[in-house]
C-alpha positions as CSV (number, residue, x, y, z in Angstrom):
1,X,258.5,113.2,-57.6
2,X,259.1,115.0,-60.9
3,X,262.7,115.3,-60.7
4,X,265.1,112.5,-59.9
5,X,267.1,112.8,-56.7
6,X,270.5,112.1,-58.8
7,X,271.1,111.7,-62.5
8,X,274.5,109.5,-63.7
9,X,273.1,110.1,-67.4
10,X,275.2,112.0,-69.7
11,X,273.1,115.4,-70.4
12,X,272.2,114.5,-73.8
13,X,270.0,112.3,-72.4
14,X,268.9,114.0,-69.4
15,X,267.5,116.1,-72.1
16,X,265.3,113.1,-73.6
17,X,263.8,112.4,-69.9
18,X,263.1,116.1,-69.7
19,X,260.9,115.9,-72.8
20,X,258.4,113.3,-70.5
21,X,256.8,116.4,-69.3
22,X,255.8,118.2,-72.3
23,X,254.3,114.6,-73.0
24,X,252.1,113.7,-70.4
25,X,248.8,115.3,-71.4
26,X,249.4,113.3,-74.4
27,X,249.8,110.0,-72.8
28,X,246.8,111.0,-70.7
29,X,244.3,111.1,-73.2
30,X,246.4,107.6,-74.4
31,X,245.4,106.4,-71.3
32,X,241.9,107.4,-71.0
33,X,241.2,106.0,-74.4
34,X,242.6,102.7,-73.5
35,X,241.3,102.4,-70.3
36,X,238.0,102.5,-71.8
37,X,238.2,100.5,-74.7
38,X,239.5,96.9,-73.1
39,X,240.1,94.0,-75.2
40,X,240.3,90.1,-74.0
41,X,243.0,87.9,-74.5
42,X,243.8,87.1,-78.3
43,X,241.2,90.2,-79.2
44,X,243.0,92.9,-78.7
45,X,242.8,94.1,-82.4
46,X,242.0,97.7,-81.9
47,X,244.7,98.3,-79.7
48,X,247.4,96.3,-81.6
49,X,246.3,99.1,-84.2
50,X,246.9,102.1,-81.9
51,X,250.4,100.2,-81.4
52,X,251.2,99.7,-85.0
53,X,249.9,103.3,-85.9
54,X,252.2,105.2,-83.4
55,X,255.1,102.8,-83.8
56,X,254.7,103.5,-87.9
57,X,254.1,107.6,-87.3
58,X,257.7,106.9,-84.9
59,X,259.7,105.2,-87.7
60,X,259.5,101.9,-86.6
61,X,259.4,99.2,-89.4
62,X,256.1,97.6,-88.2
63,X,255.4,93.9,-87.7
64,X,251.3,93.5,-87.0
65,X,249.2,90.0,-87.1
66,X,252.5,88.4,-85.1
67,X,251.1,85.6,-83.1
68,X,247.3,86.9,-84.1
69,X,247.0,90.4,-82.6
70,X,250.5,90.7,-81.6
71,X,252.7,93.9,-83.1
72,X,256.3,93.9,-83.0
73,X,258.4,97.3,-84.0
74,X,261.7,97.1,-84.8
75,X,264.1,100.5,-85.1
76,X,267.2,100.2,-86.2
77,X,270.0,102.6,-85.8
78,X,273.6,101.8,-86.1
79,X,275.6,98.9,-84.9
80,X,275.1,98.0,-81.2
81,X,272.8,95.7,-78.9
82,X,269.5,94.6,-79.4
83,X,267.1,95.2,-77.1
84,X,263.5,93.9,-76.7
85,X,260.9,96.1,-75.0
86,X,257.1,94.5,-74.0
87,X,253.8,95.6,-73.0
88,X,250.9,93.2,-72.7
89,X,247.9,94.2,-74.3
90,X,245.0,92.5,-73.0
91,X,242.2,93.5,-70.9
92,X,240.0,91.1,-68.2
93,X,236.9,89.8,-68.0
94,X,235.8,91.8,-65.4
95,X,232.7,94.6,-64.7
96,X,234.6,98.0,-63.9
97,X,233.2,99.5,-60.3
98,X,235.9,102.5,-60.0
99,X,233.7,104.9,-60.7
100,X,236.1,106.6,-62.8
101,X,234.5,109.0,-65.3
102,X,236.4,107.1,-67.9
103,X,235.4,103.8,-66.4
104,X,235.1,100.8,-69.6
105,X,231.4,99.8,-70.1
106,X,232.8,96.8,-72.9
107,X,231.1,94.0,-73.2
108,X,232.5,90.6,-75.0
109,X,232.7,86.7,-75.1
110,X,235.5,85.1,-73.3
111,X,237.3,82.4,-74.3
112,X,234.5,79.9,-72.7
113,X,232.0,81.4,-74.7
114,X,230.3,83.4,-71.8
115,X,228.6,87.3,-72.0
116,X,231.5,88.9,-70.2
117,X,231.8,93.0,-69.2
118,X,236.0,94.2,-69.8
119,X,238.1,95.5,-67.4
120,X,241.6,96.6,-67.6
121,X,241.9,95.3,-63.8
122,X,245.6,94.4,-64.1
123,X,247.3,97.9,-66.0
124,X,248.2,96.9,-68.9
125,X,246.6,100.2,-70.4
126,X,249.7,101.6,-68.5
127,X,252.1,98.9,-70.3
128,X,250.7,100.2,-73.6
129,X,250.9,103.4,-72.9
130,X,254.7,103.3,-71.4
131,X,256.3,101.8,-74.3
132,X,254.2,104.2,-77.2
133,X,256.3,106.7,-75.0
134,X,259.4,105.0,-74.3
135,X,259.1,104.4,-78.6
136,X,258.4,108.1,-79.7
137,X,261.3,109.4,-77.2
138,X,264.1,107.1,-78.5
139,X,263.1,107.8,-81.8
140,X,263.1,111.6,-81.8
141,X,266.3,111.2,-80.3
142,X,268.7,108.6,-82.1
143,X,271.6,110.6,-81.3
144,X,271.8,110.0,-78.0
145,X,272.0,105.6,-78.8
146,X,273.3,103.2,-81.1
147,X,271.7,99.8,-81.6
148,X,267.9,98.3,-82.0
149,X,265.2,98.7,-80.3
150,X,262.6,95.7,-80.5
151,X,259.1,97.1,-79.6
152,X,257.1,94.3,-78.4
153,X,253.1,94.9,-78.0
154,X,251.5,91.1,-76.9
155,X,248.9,89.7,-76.5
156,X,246.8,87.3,-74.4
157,X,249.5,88.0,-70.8
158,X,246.4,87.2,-69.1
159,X,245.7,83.4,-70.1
160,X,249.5,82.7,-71.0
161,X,248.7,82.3,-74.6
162,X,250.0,85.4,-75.8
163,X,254.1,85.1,-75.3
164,X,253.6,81.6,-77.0
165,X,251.5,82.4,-79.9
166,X,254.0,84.9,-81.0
167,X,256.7,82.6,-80.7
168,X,255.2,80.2,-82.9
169,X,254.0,82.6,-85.3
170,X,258.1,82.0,-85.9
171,X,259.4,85.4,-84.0
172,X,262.8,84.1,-83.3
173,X,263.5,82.9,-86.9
174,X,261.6,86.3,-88.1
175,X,263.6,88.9,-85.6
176,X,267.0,89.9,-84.5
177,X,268.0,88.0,-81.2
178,X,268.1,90.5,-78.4
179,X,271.0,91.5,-76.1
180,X,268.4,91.3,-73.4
181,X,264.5,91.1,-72.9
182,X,263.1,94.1,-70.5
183,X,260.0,94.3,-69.1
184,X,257.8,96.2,-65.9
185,X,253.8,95.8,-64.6
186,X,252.3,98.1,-62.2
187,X,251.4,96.6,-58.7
188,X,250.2,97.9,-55.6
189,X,253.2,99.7,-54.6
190,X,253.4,103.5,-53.5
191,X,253.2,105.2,-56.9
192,X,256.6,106.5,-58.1
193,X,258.8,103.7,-56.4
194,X,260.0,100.9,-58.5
195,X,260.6,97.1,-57.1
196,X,262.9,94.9,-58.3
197,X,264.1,90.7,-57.1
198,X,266.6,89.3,-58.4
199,X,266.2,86.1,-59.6
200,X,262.8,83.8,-59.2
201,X,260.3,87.2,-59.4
202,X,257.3,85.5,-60.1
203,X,255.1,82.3,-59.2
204,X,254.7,79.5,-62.1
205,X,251.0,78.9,-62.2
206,X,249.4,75.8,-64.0
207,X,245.3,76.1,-64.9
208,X,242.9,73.1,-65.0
209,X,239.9,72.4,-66.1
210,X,237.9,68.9,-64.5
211,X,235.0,67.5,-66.0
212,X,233.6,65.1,-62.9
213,X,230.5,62.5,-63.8
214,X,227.7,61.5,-62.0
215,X,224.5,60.3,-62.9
216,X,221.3,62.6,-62.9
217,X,218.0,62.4,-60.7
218,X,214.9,64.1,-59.5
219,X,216.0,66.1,-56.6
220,X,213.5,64.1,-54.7
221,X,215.1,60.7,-55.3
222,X,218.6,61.3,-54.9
223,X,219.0,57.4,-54.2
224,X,218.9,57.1,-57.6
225,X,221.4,59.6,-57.9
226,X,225.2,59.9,-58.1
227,X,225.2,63.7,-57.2
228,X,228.1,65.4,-59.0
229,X,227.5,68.4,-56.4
230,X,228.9,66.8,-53.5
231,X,231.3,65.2,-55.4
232,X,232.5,68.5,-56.6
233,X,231.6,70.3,-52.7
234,X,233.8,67.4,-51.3
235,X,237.2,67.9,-53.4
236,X,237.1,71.2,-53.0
237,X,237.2,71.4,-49.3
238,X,240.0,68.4,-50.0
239,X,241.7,70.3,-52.2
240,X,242.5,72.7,-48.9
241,X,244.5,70.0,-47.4
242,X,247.4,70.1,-50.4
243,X,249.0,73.2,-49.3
244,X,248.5,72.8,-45.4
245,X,249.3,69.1,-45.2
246,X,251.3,68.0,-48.2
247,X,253.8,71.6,-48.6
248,X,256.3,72.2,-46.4
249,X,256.4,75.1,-44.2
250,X,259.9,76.5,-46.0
251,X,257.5,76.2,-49.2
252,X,254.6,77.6,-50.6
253,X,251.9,76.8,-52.7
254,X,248.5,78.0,-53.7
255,X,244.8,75.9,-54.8
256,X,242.7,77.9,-55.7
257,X,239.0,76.3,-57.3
258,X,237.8,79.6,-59.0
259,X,234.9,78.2,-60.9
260,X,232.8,75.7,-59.6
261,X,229.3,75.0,-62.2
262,X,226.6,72.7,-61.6
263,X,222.7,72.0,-62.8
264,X,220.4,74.9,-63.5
265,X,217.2,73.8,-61.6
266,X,216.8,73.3,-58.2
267,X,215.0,69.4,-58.3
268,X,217.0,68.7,-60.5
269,X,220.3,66.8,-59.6
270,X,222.2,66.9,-62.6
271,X,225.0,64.6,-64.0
272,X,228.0,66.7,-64.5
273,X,229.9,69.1,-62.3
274,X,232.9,71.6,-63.8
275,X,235.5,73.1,-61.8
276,X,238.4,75.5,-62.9
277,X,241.7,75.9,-60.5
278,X,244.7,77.6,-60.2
279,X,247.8,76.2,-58.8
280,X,251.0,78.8,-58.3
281,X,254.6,77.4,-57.1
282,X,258.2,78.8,-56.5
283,X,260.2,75.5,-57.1
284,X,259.7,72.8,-60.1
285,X,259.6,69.9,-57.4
286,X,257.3,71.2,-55.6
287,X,254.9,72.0,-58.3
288,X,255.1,68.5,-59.7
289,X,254.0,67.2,-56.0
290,X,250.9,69.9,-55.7
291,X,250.0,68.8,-59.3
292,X,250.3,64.7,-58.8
293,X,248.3,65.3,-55.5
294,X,245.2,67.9,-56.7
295,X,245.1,64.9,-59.3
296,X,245.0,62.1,-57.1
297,X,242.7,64.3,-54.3
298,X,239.6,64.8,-57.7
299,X,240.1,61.4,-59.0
300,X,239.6,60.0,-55.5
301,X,236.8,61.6,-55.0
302,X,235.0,60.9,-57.6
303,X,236.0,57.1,-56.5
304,X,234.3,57.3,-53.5
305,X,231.7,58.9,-54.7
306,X,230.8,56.0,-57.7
307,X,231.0,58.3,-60.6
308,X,230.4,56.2,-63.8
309,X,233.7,57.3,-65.0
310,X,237.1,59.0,-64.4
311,X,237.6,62.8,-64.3
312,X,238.3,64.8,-67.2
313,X,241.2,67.0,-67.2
314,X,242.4,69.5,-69.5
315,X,244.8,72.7,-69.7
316,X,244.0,76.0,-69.4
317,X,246.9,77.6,-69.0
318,X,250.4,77.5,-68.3
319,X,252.9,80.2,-67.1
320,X,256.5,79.4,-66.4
321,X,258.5,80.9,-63.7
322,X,259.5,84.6,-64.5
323,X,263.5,84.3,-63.4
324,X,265.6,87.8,-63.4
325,X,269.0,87.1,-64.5
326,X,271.2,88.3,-61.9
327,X,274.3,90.4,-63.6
328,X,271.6,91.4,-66.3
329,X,269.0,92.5,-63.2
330,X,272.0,94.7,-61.7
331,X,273.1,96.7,-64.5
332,X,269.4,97.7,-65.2
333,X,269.0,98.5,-61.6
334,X,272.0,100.4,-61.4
335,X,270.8,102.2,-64.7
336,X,267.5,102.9,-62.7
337,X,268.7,104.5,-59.4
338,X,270.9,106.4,-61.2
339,X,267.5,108.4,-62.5
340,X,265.9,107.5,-59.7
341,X,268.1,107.2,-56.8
342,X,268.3,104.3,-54.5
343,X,265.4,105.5,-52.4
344,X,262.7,105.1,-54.9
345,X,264.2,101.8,-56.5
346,X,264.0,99.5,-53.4
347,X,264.1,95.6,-53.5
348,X,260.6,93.5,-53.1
349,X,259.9,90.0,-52.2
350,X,258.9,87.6,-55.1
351,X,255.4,88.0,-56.2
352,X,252.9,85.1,-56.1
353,X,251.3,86.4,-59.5
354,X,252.7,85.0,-62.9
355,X,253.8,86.0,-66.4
356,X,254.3,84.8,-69.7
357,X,257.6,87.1,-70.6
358,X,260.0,85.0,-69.3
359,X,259.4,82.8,-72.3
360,X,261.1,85.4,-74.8
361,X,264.5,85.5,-73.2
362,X,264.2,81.6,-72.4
363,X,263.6,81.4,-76.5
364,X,266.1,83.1,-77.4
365,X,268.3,82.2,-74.4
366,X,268.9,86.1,-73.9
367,X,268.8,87.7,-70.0
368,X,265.6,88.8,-68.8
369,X,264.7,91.7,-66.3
370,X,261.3,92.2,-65.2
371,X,260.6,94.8,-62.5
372,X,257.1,96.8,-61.2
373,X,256.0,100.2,-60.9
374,X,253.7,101.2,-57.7
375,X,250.6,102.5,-58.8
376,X,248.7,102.9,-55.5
377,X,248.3,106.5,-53.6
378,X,251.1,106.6,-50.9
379,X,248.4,107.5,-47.8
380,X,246.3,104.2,-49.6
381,X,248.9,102.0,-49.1
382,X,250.7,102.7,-46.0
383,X,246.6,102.7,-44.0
384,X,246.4,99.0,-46.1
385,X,250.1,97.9,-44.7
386,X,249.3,99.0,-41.1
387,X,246.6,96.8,-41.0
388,X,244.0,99.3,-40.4
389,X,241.9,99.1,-43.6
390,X,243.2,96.0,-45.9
391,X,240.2,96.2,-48.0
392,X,241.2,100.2,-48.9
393,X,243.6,99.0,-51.4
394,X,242.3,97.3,-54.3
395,X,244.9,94.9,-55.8
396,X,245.4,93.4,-59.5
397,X,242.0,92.3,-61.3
398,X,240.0,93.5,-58.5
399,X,236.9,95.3,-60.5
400,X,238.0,98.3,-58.2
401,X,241.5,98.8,-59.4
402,X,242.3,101.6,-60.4
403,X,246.3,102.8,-60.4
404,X,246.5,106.8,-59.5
405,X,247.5,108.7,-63.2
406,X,249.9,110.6,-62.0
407,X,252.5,110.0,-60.9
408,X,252.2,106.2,-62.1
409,X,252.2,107.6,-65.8
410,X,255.5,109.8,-65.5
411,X,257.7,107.0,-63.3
412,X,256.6,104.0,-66.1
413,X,258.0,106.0,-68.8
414,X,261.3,107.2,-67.0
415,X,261.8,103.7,-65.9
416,X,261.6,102.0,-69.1
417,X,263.9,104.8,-70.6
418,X,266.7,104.4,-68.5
419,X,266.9,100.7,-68.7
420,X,266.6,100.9,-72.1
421,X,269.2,103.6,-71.9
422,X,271.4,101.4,-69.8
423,X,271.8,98.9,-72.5
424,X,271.9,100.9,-75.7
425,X,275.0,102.9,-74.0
């Protein structure tokens, strides 16, 4: 997969994709080094610095601090279109079990305030390392474009803080408005082919957090209880009936609880419960239903149950729907298979994951085009699709992902080239 199956790039900058070669042990040891350092959301301040070192050592006119630890590089050359490049930067709260020799062993606290191991379990050491390439090529070669190139290193993708924070650090009043806002993630895809939707890509996904009350008790006189356990145990197993009896079968929805906490001794009953959920939808009506009726479902519960008082409920985290403007999603496309070819640039159904880069085209009310890069060993993924083996193919912020190097490294750089190619032509 080193060489594309058709080229409709003039040869100057056939040349510039030719260079990716020469580059790749030095994007390796990028890699490697970023792998093993991960940073959580809104603490990423080591790698913003990797960022804003190469982007400076490249010629960029460097923008650190933007939106905390975000890093925005802006090159200039000539008259011509704007256009905005981003790679998150974040790593998860996750403990690595890949095995890799360059595995991470970071430790940190999270943004609850627990002991956490770090992960990069969803590839955005791949992001980083993409556009640092994507940046040096188009800057060793400015004759071959005309226009801007926004270099756009955030922060904080993973709890849909970072996108926002950099916007109201004032980035639209502070940079030029782009011609159009690009973007890609790796997924488990056959490495070297790149997916693409038009239009709604991604899910919207709203995070909660519920306080629910009872009223504590020796675990031997629950009588005198009002167990915020089972009041807890009992809406989440109601919480199951939103999506099978409240969305309709042309829809979809998903609840998820992923942190239920109660009491630390076992006679004890204690007198609060916490739970944390997720909530991802493709249409804006049918996320308002699936919120109104998760928050009729806790408070109803803890109704019947006789807590002393109403739930709590606060935000986590918010991601809108990541929507792929159609003529802009075609050009870059055509841009891409014309590296590529059509038979490694294929169509893919909308993903029920979620993103905060929408919100820089919505800002700016500029096009967006988000598309993903397979990262999973072709004989891995076809045994996982046949149905043989599901488990054999770790996914996204699984503690065994683990994207194959190569040739995941090569076909994030090339993509990101040519659609920034497309638009600079």
């Amino acid at each position: 997969m080193n060489a594309p199956s058709r080229t409709t790039f003039a040869p100057q900058k056939a040349a510039v994709f030719a260079k990716i070669e020469a580059m790749l042990p030095e994007l390796e040891k990028i890699y490697i080094d970023l792998h093993s350092h991960p940073e959580l959301s809104m603490q990423e301040i080591r790698t913003a610095g990797i960022a804003a070192a190469w982007l400076d050592k490249h010629g960029f006119e460097v923008h650190p601090g933007v939106g905390k630890t975000g890093v925005v590089g802006l090159l200039k050359n000539g008259d011509g279109p704007v256009i905005l490049l981003r790679a998150d930067m974040d790593g998860l709260p996750v403990k690595e079990k890949t095995d890799l020799p360059y595995a991470s062993a970071q430790t940190g606290t999270d943004r609850f305030g627990q002991s956490v191991s770090i992960m990069h379990a969803c590839g955005h050491d791949f992001h980083v390392t993409w556009l640092m390439a994507v940046c040096k090529l188009l800057s060793e070669a400015r004759d071959t474009w005309k226009g801007t190139v926004m270099a756009v290193f955030q922060p904080a993708e993973e709890t849909g803080a970072g996108a926002r924070a950099m916007l109201e650090d004032g980035m639209v009043k502070r940079f030029p408005k782009p011609t159009v806002s690009l973007g890609q993630h790796v997924i488990p895809l056959p490495a070297g082919r790149i997916g693409y939707k038009s239009g709604v890509a991604m899910s919207a996904a709203d995070s909660w957090e519920v306080k629910l009350f009872g009223r504590g008790a020796h675990g031997s006189k629950p009588q005198n209880s009002i167990d915020p356990v089972v009041m807890a145990s009992a809406t989440v197993m109601r919480l199951q009936t939103v999506v099978s009896r409240e969305v309709a079968m042309a829809d979809s929805a998903v609840v998820t609880v992923g942190t239920i906490q109660s009491g630390f001794n076992e006679n004890v009953i204690p007198d609060e419960a916490l739970l944390r959920l997720n909530i991802r939808t493709f249409k804006e009506n049918v996320r308002q239903r699936v919120l109104a009726s998760v928050k009729r479902i806790i408070e109803a519960e803890a109704q019947a149950s006789g807590a002393p008082k109403p739930p709590e409920f606060s935000v986590i985290s918010q991601f809108p729907l990541t929507f792929n403007d159609e003529a802009a999603t075609a050009r870059t496309v055509d841009g891409m298979k014309g590296w590529f070819g059509g038979d490694r640039v294929v169509a893919v159904e909308a993903a029920s994951g979620s993103e905060d880069f929408g919100l820089f085209g919505t800002a700016w009310n500029v096009p967006s085009v988000f598309w993903v890069i397979g990262g999973t060993d072709p004989e891995v993924f076809a045994k996982a699709m046949s149905g043989d083996d599901p488990g054999a193919m770790p996914v996204n912020h699984s503690p065994f992902y683990a994207p194959v190097l190569h040739p995941t490294l090569r076909t994030g750089v090339e993509a990101m080239l040519a659609a920034a190619y497309t638009w600079l032509d």
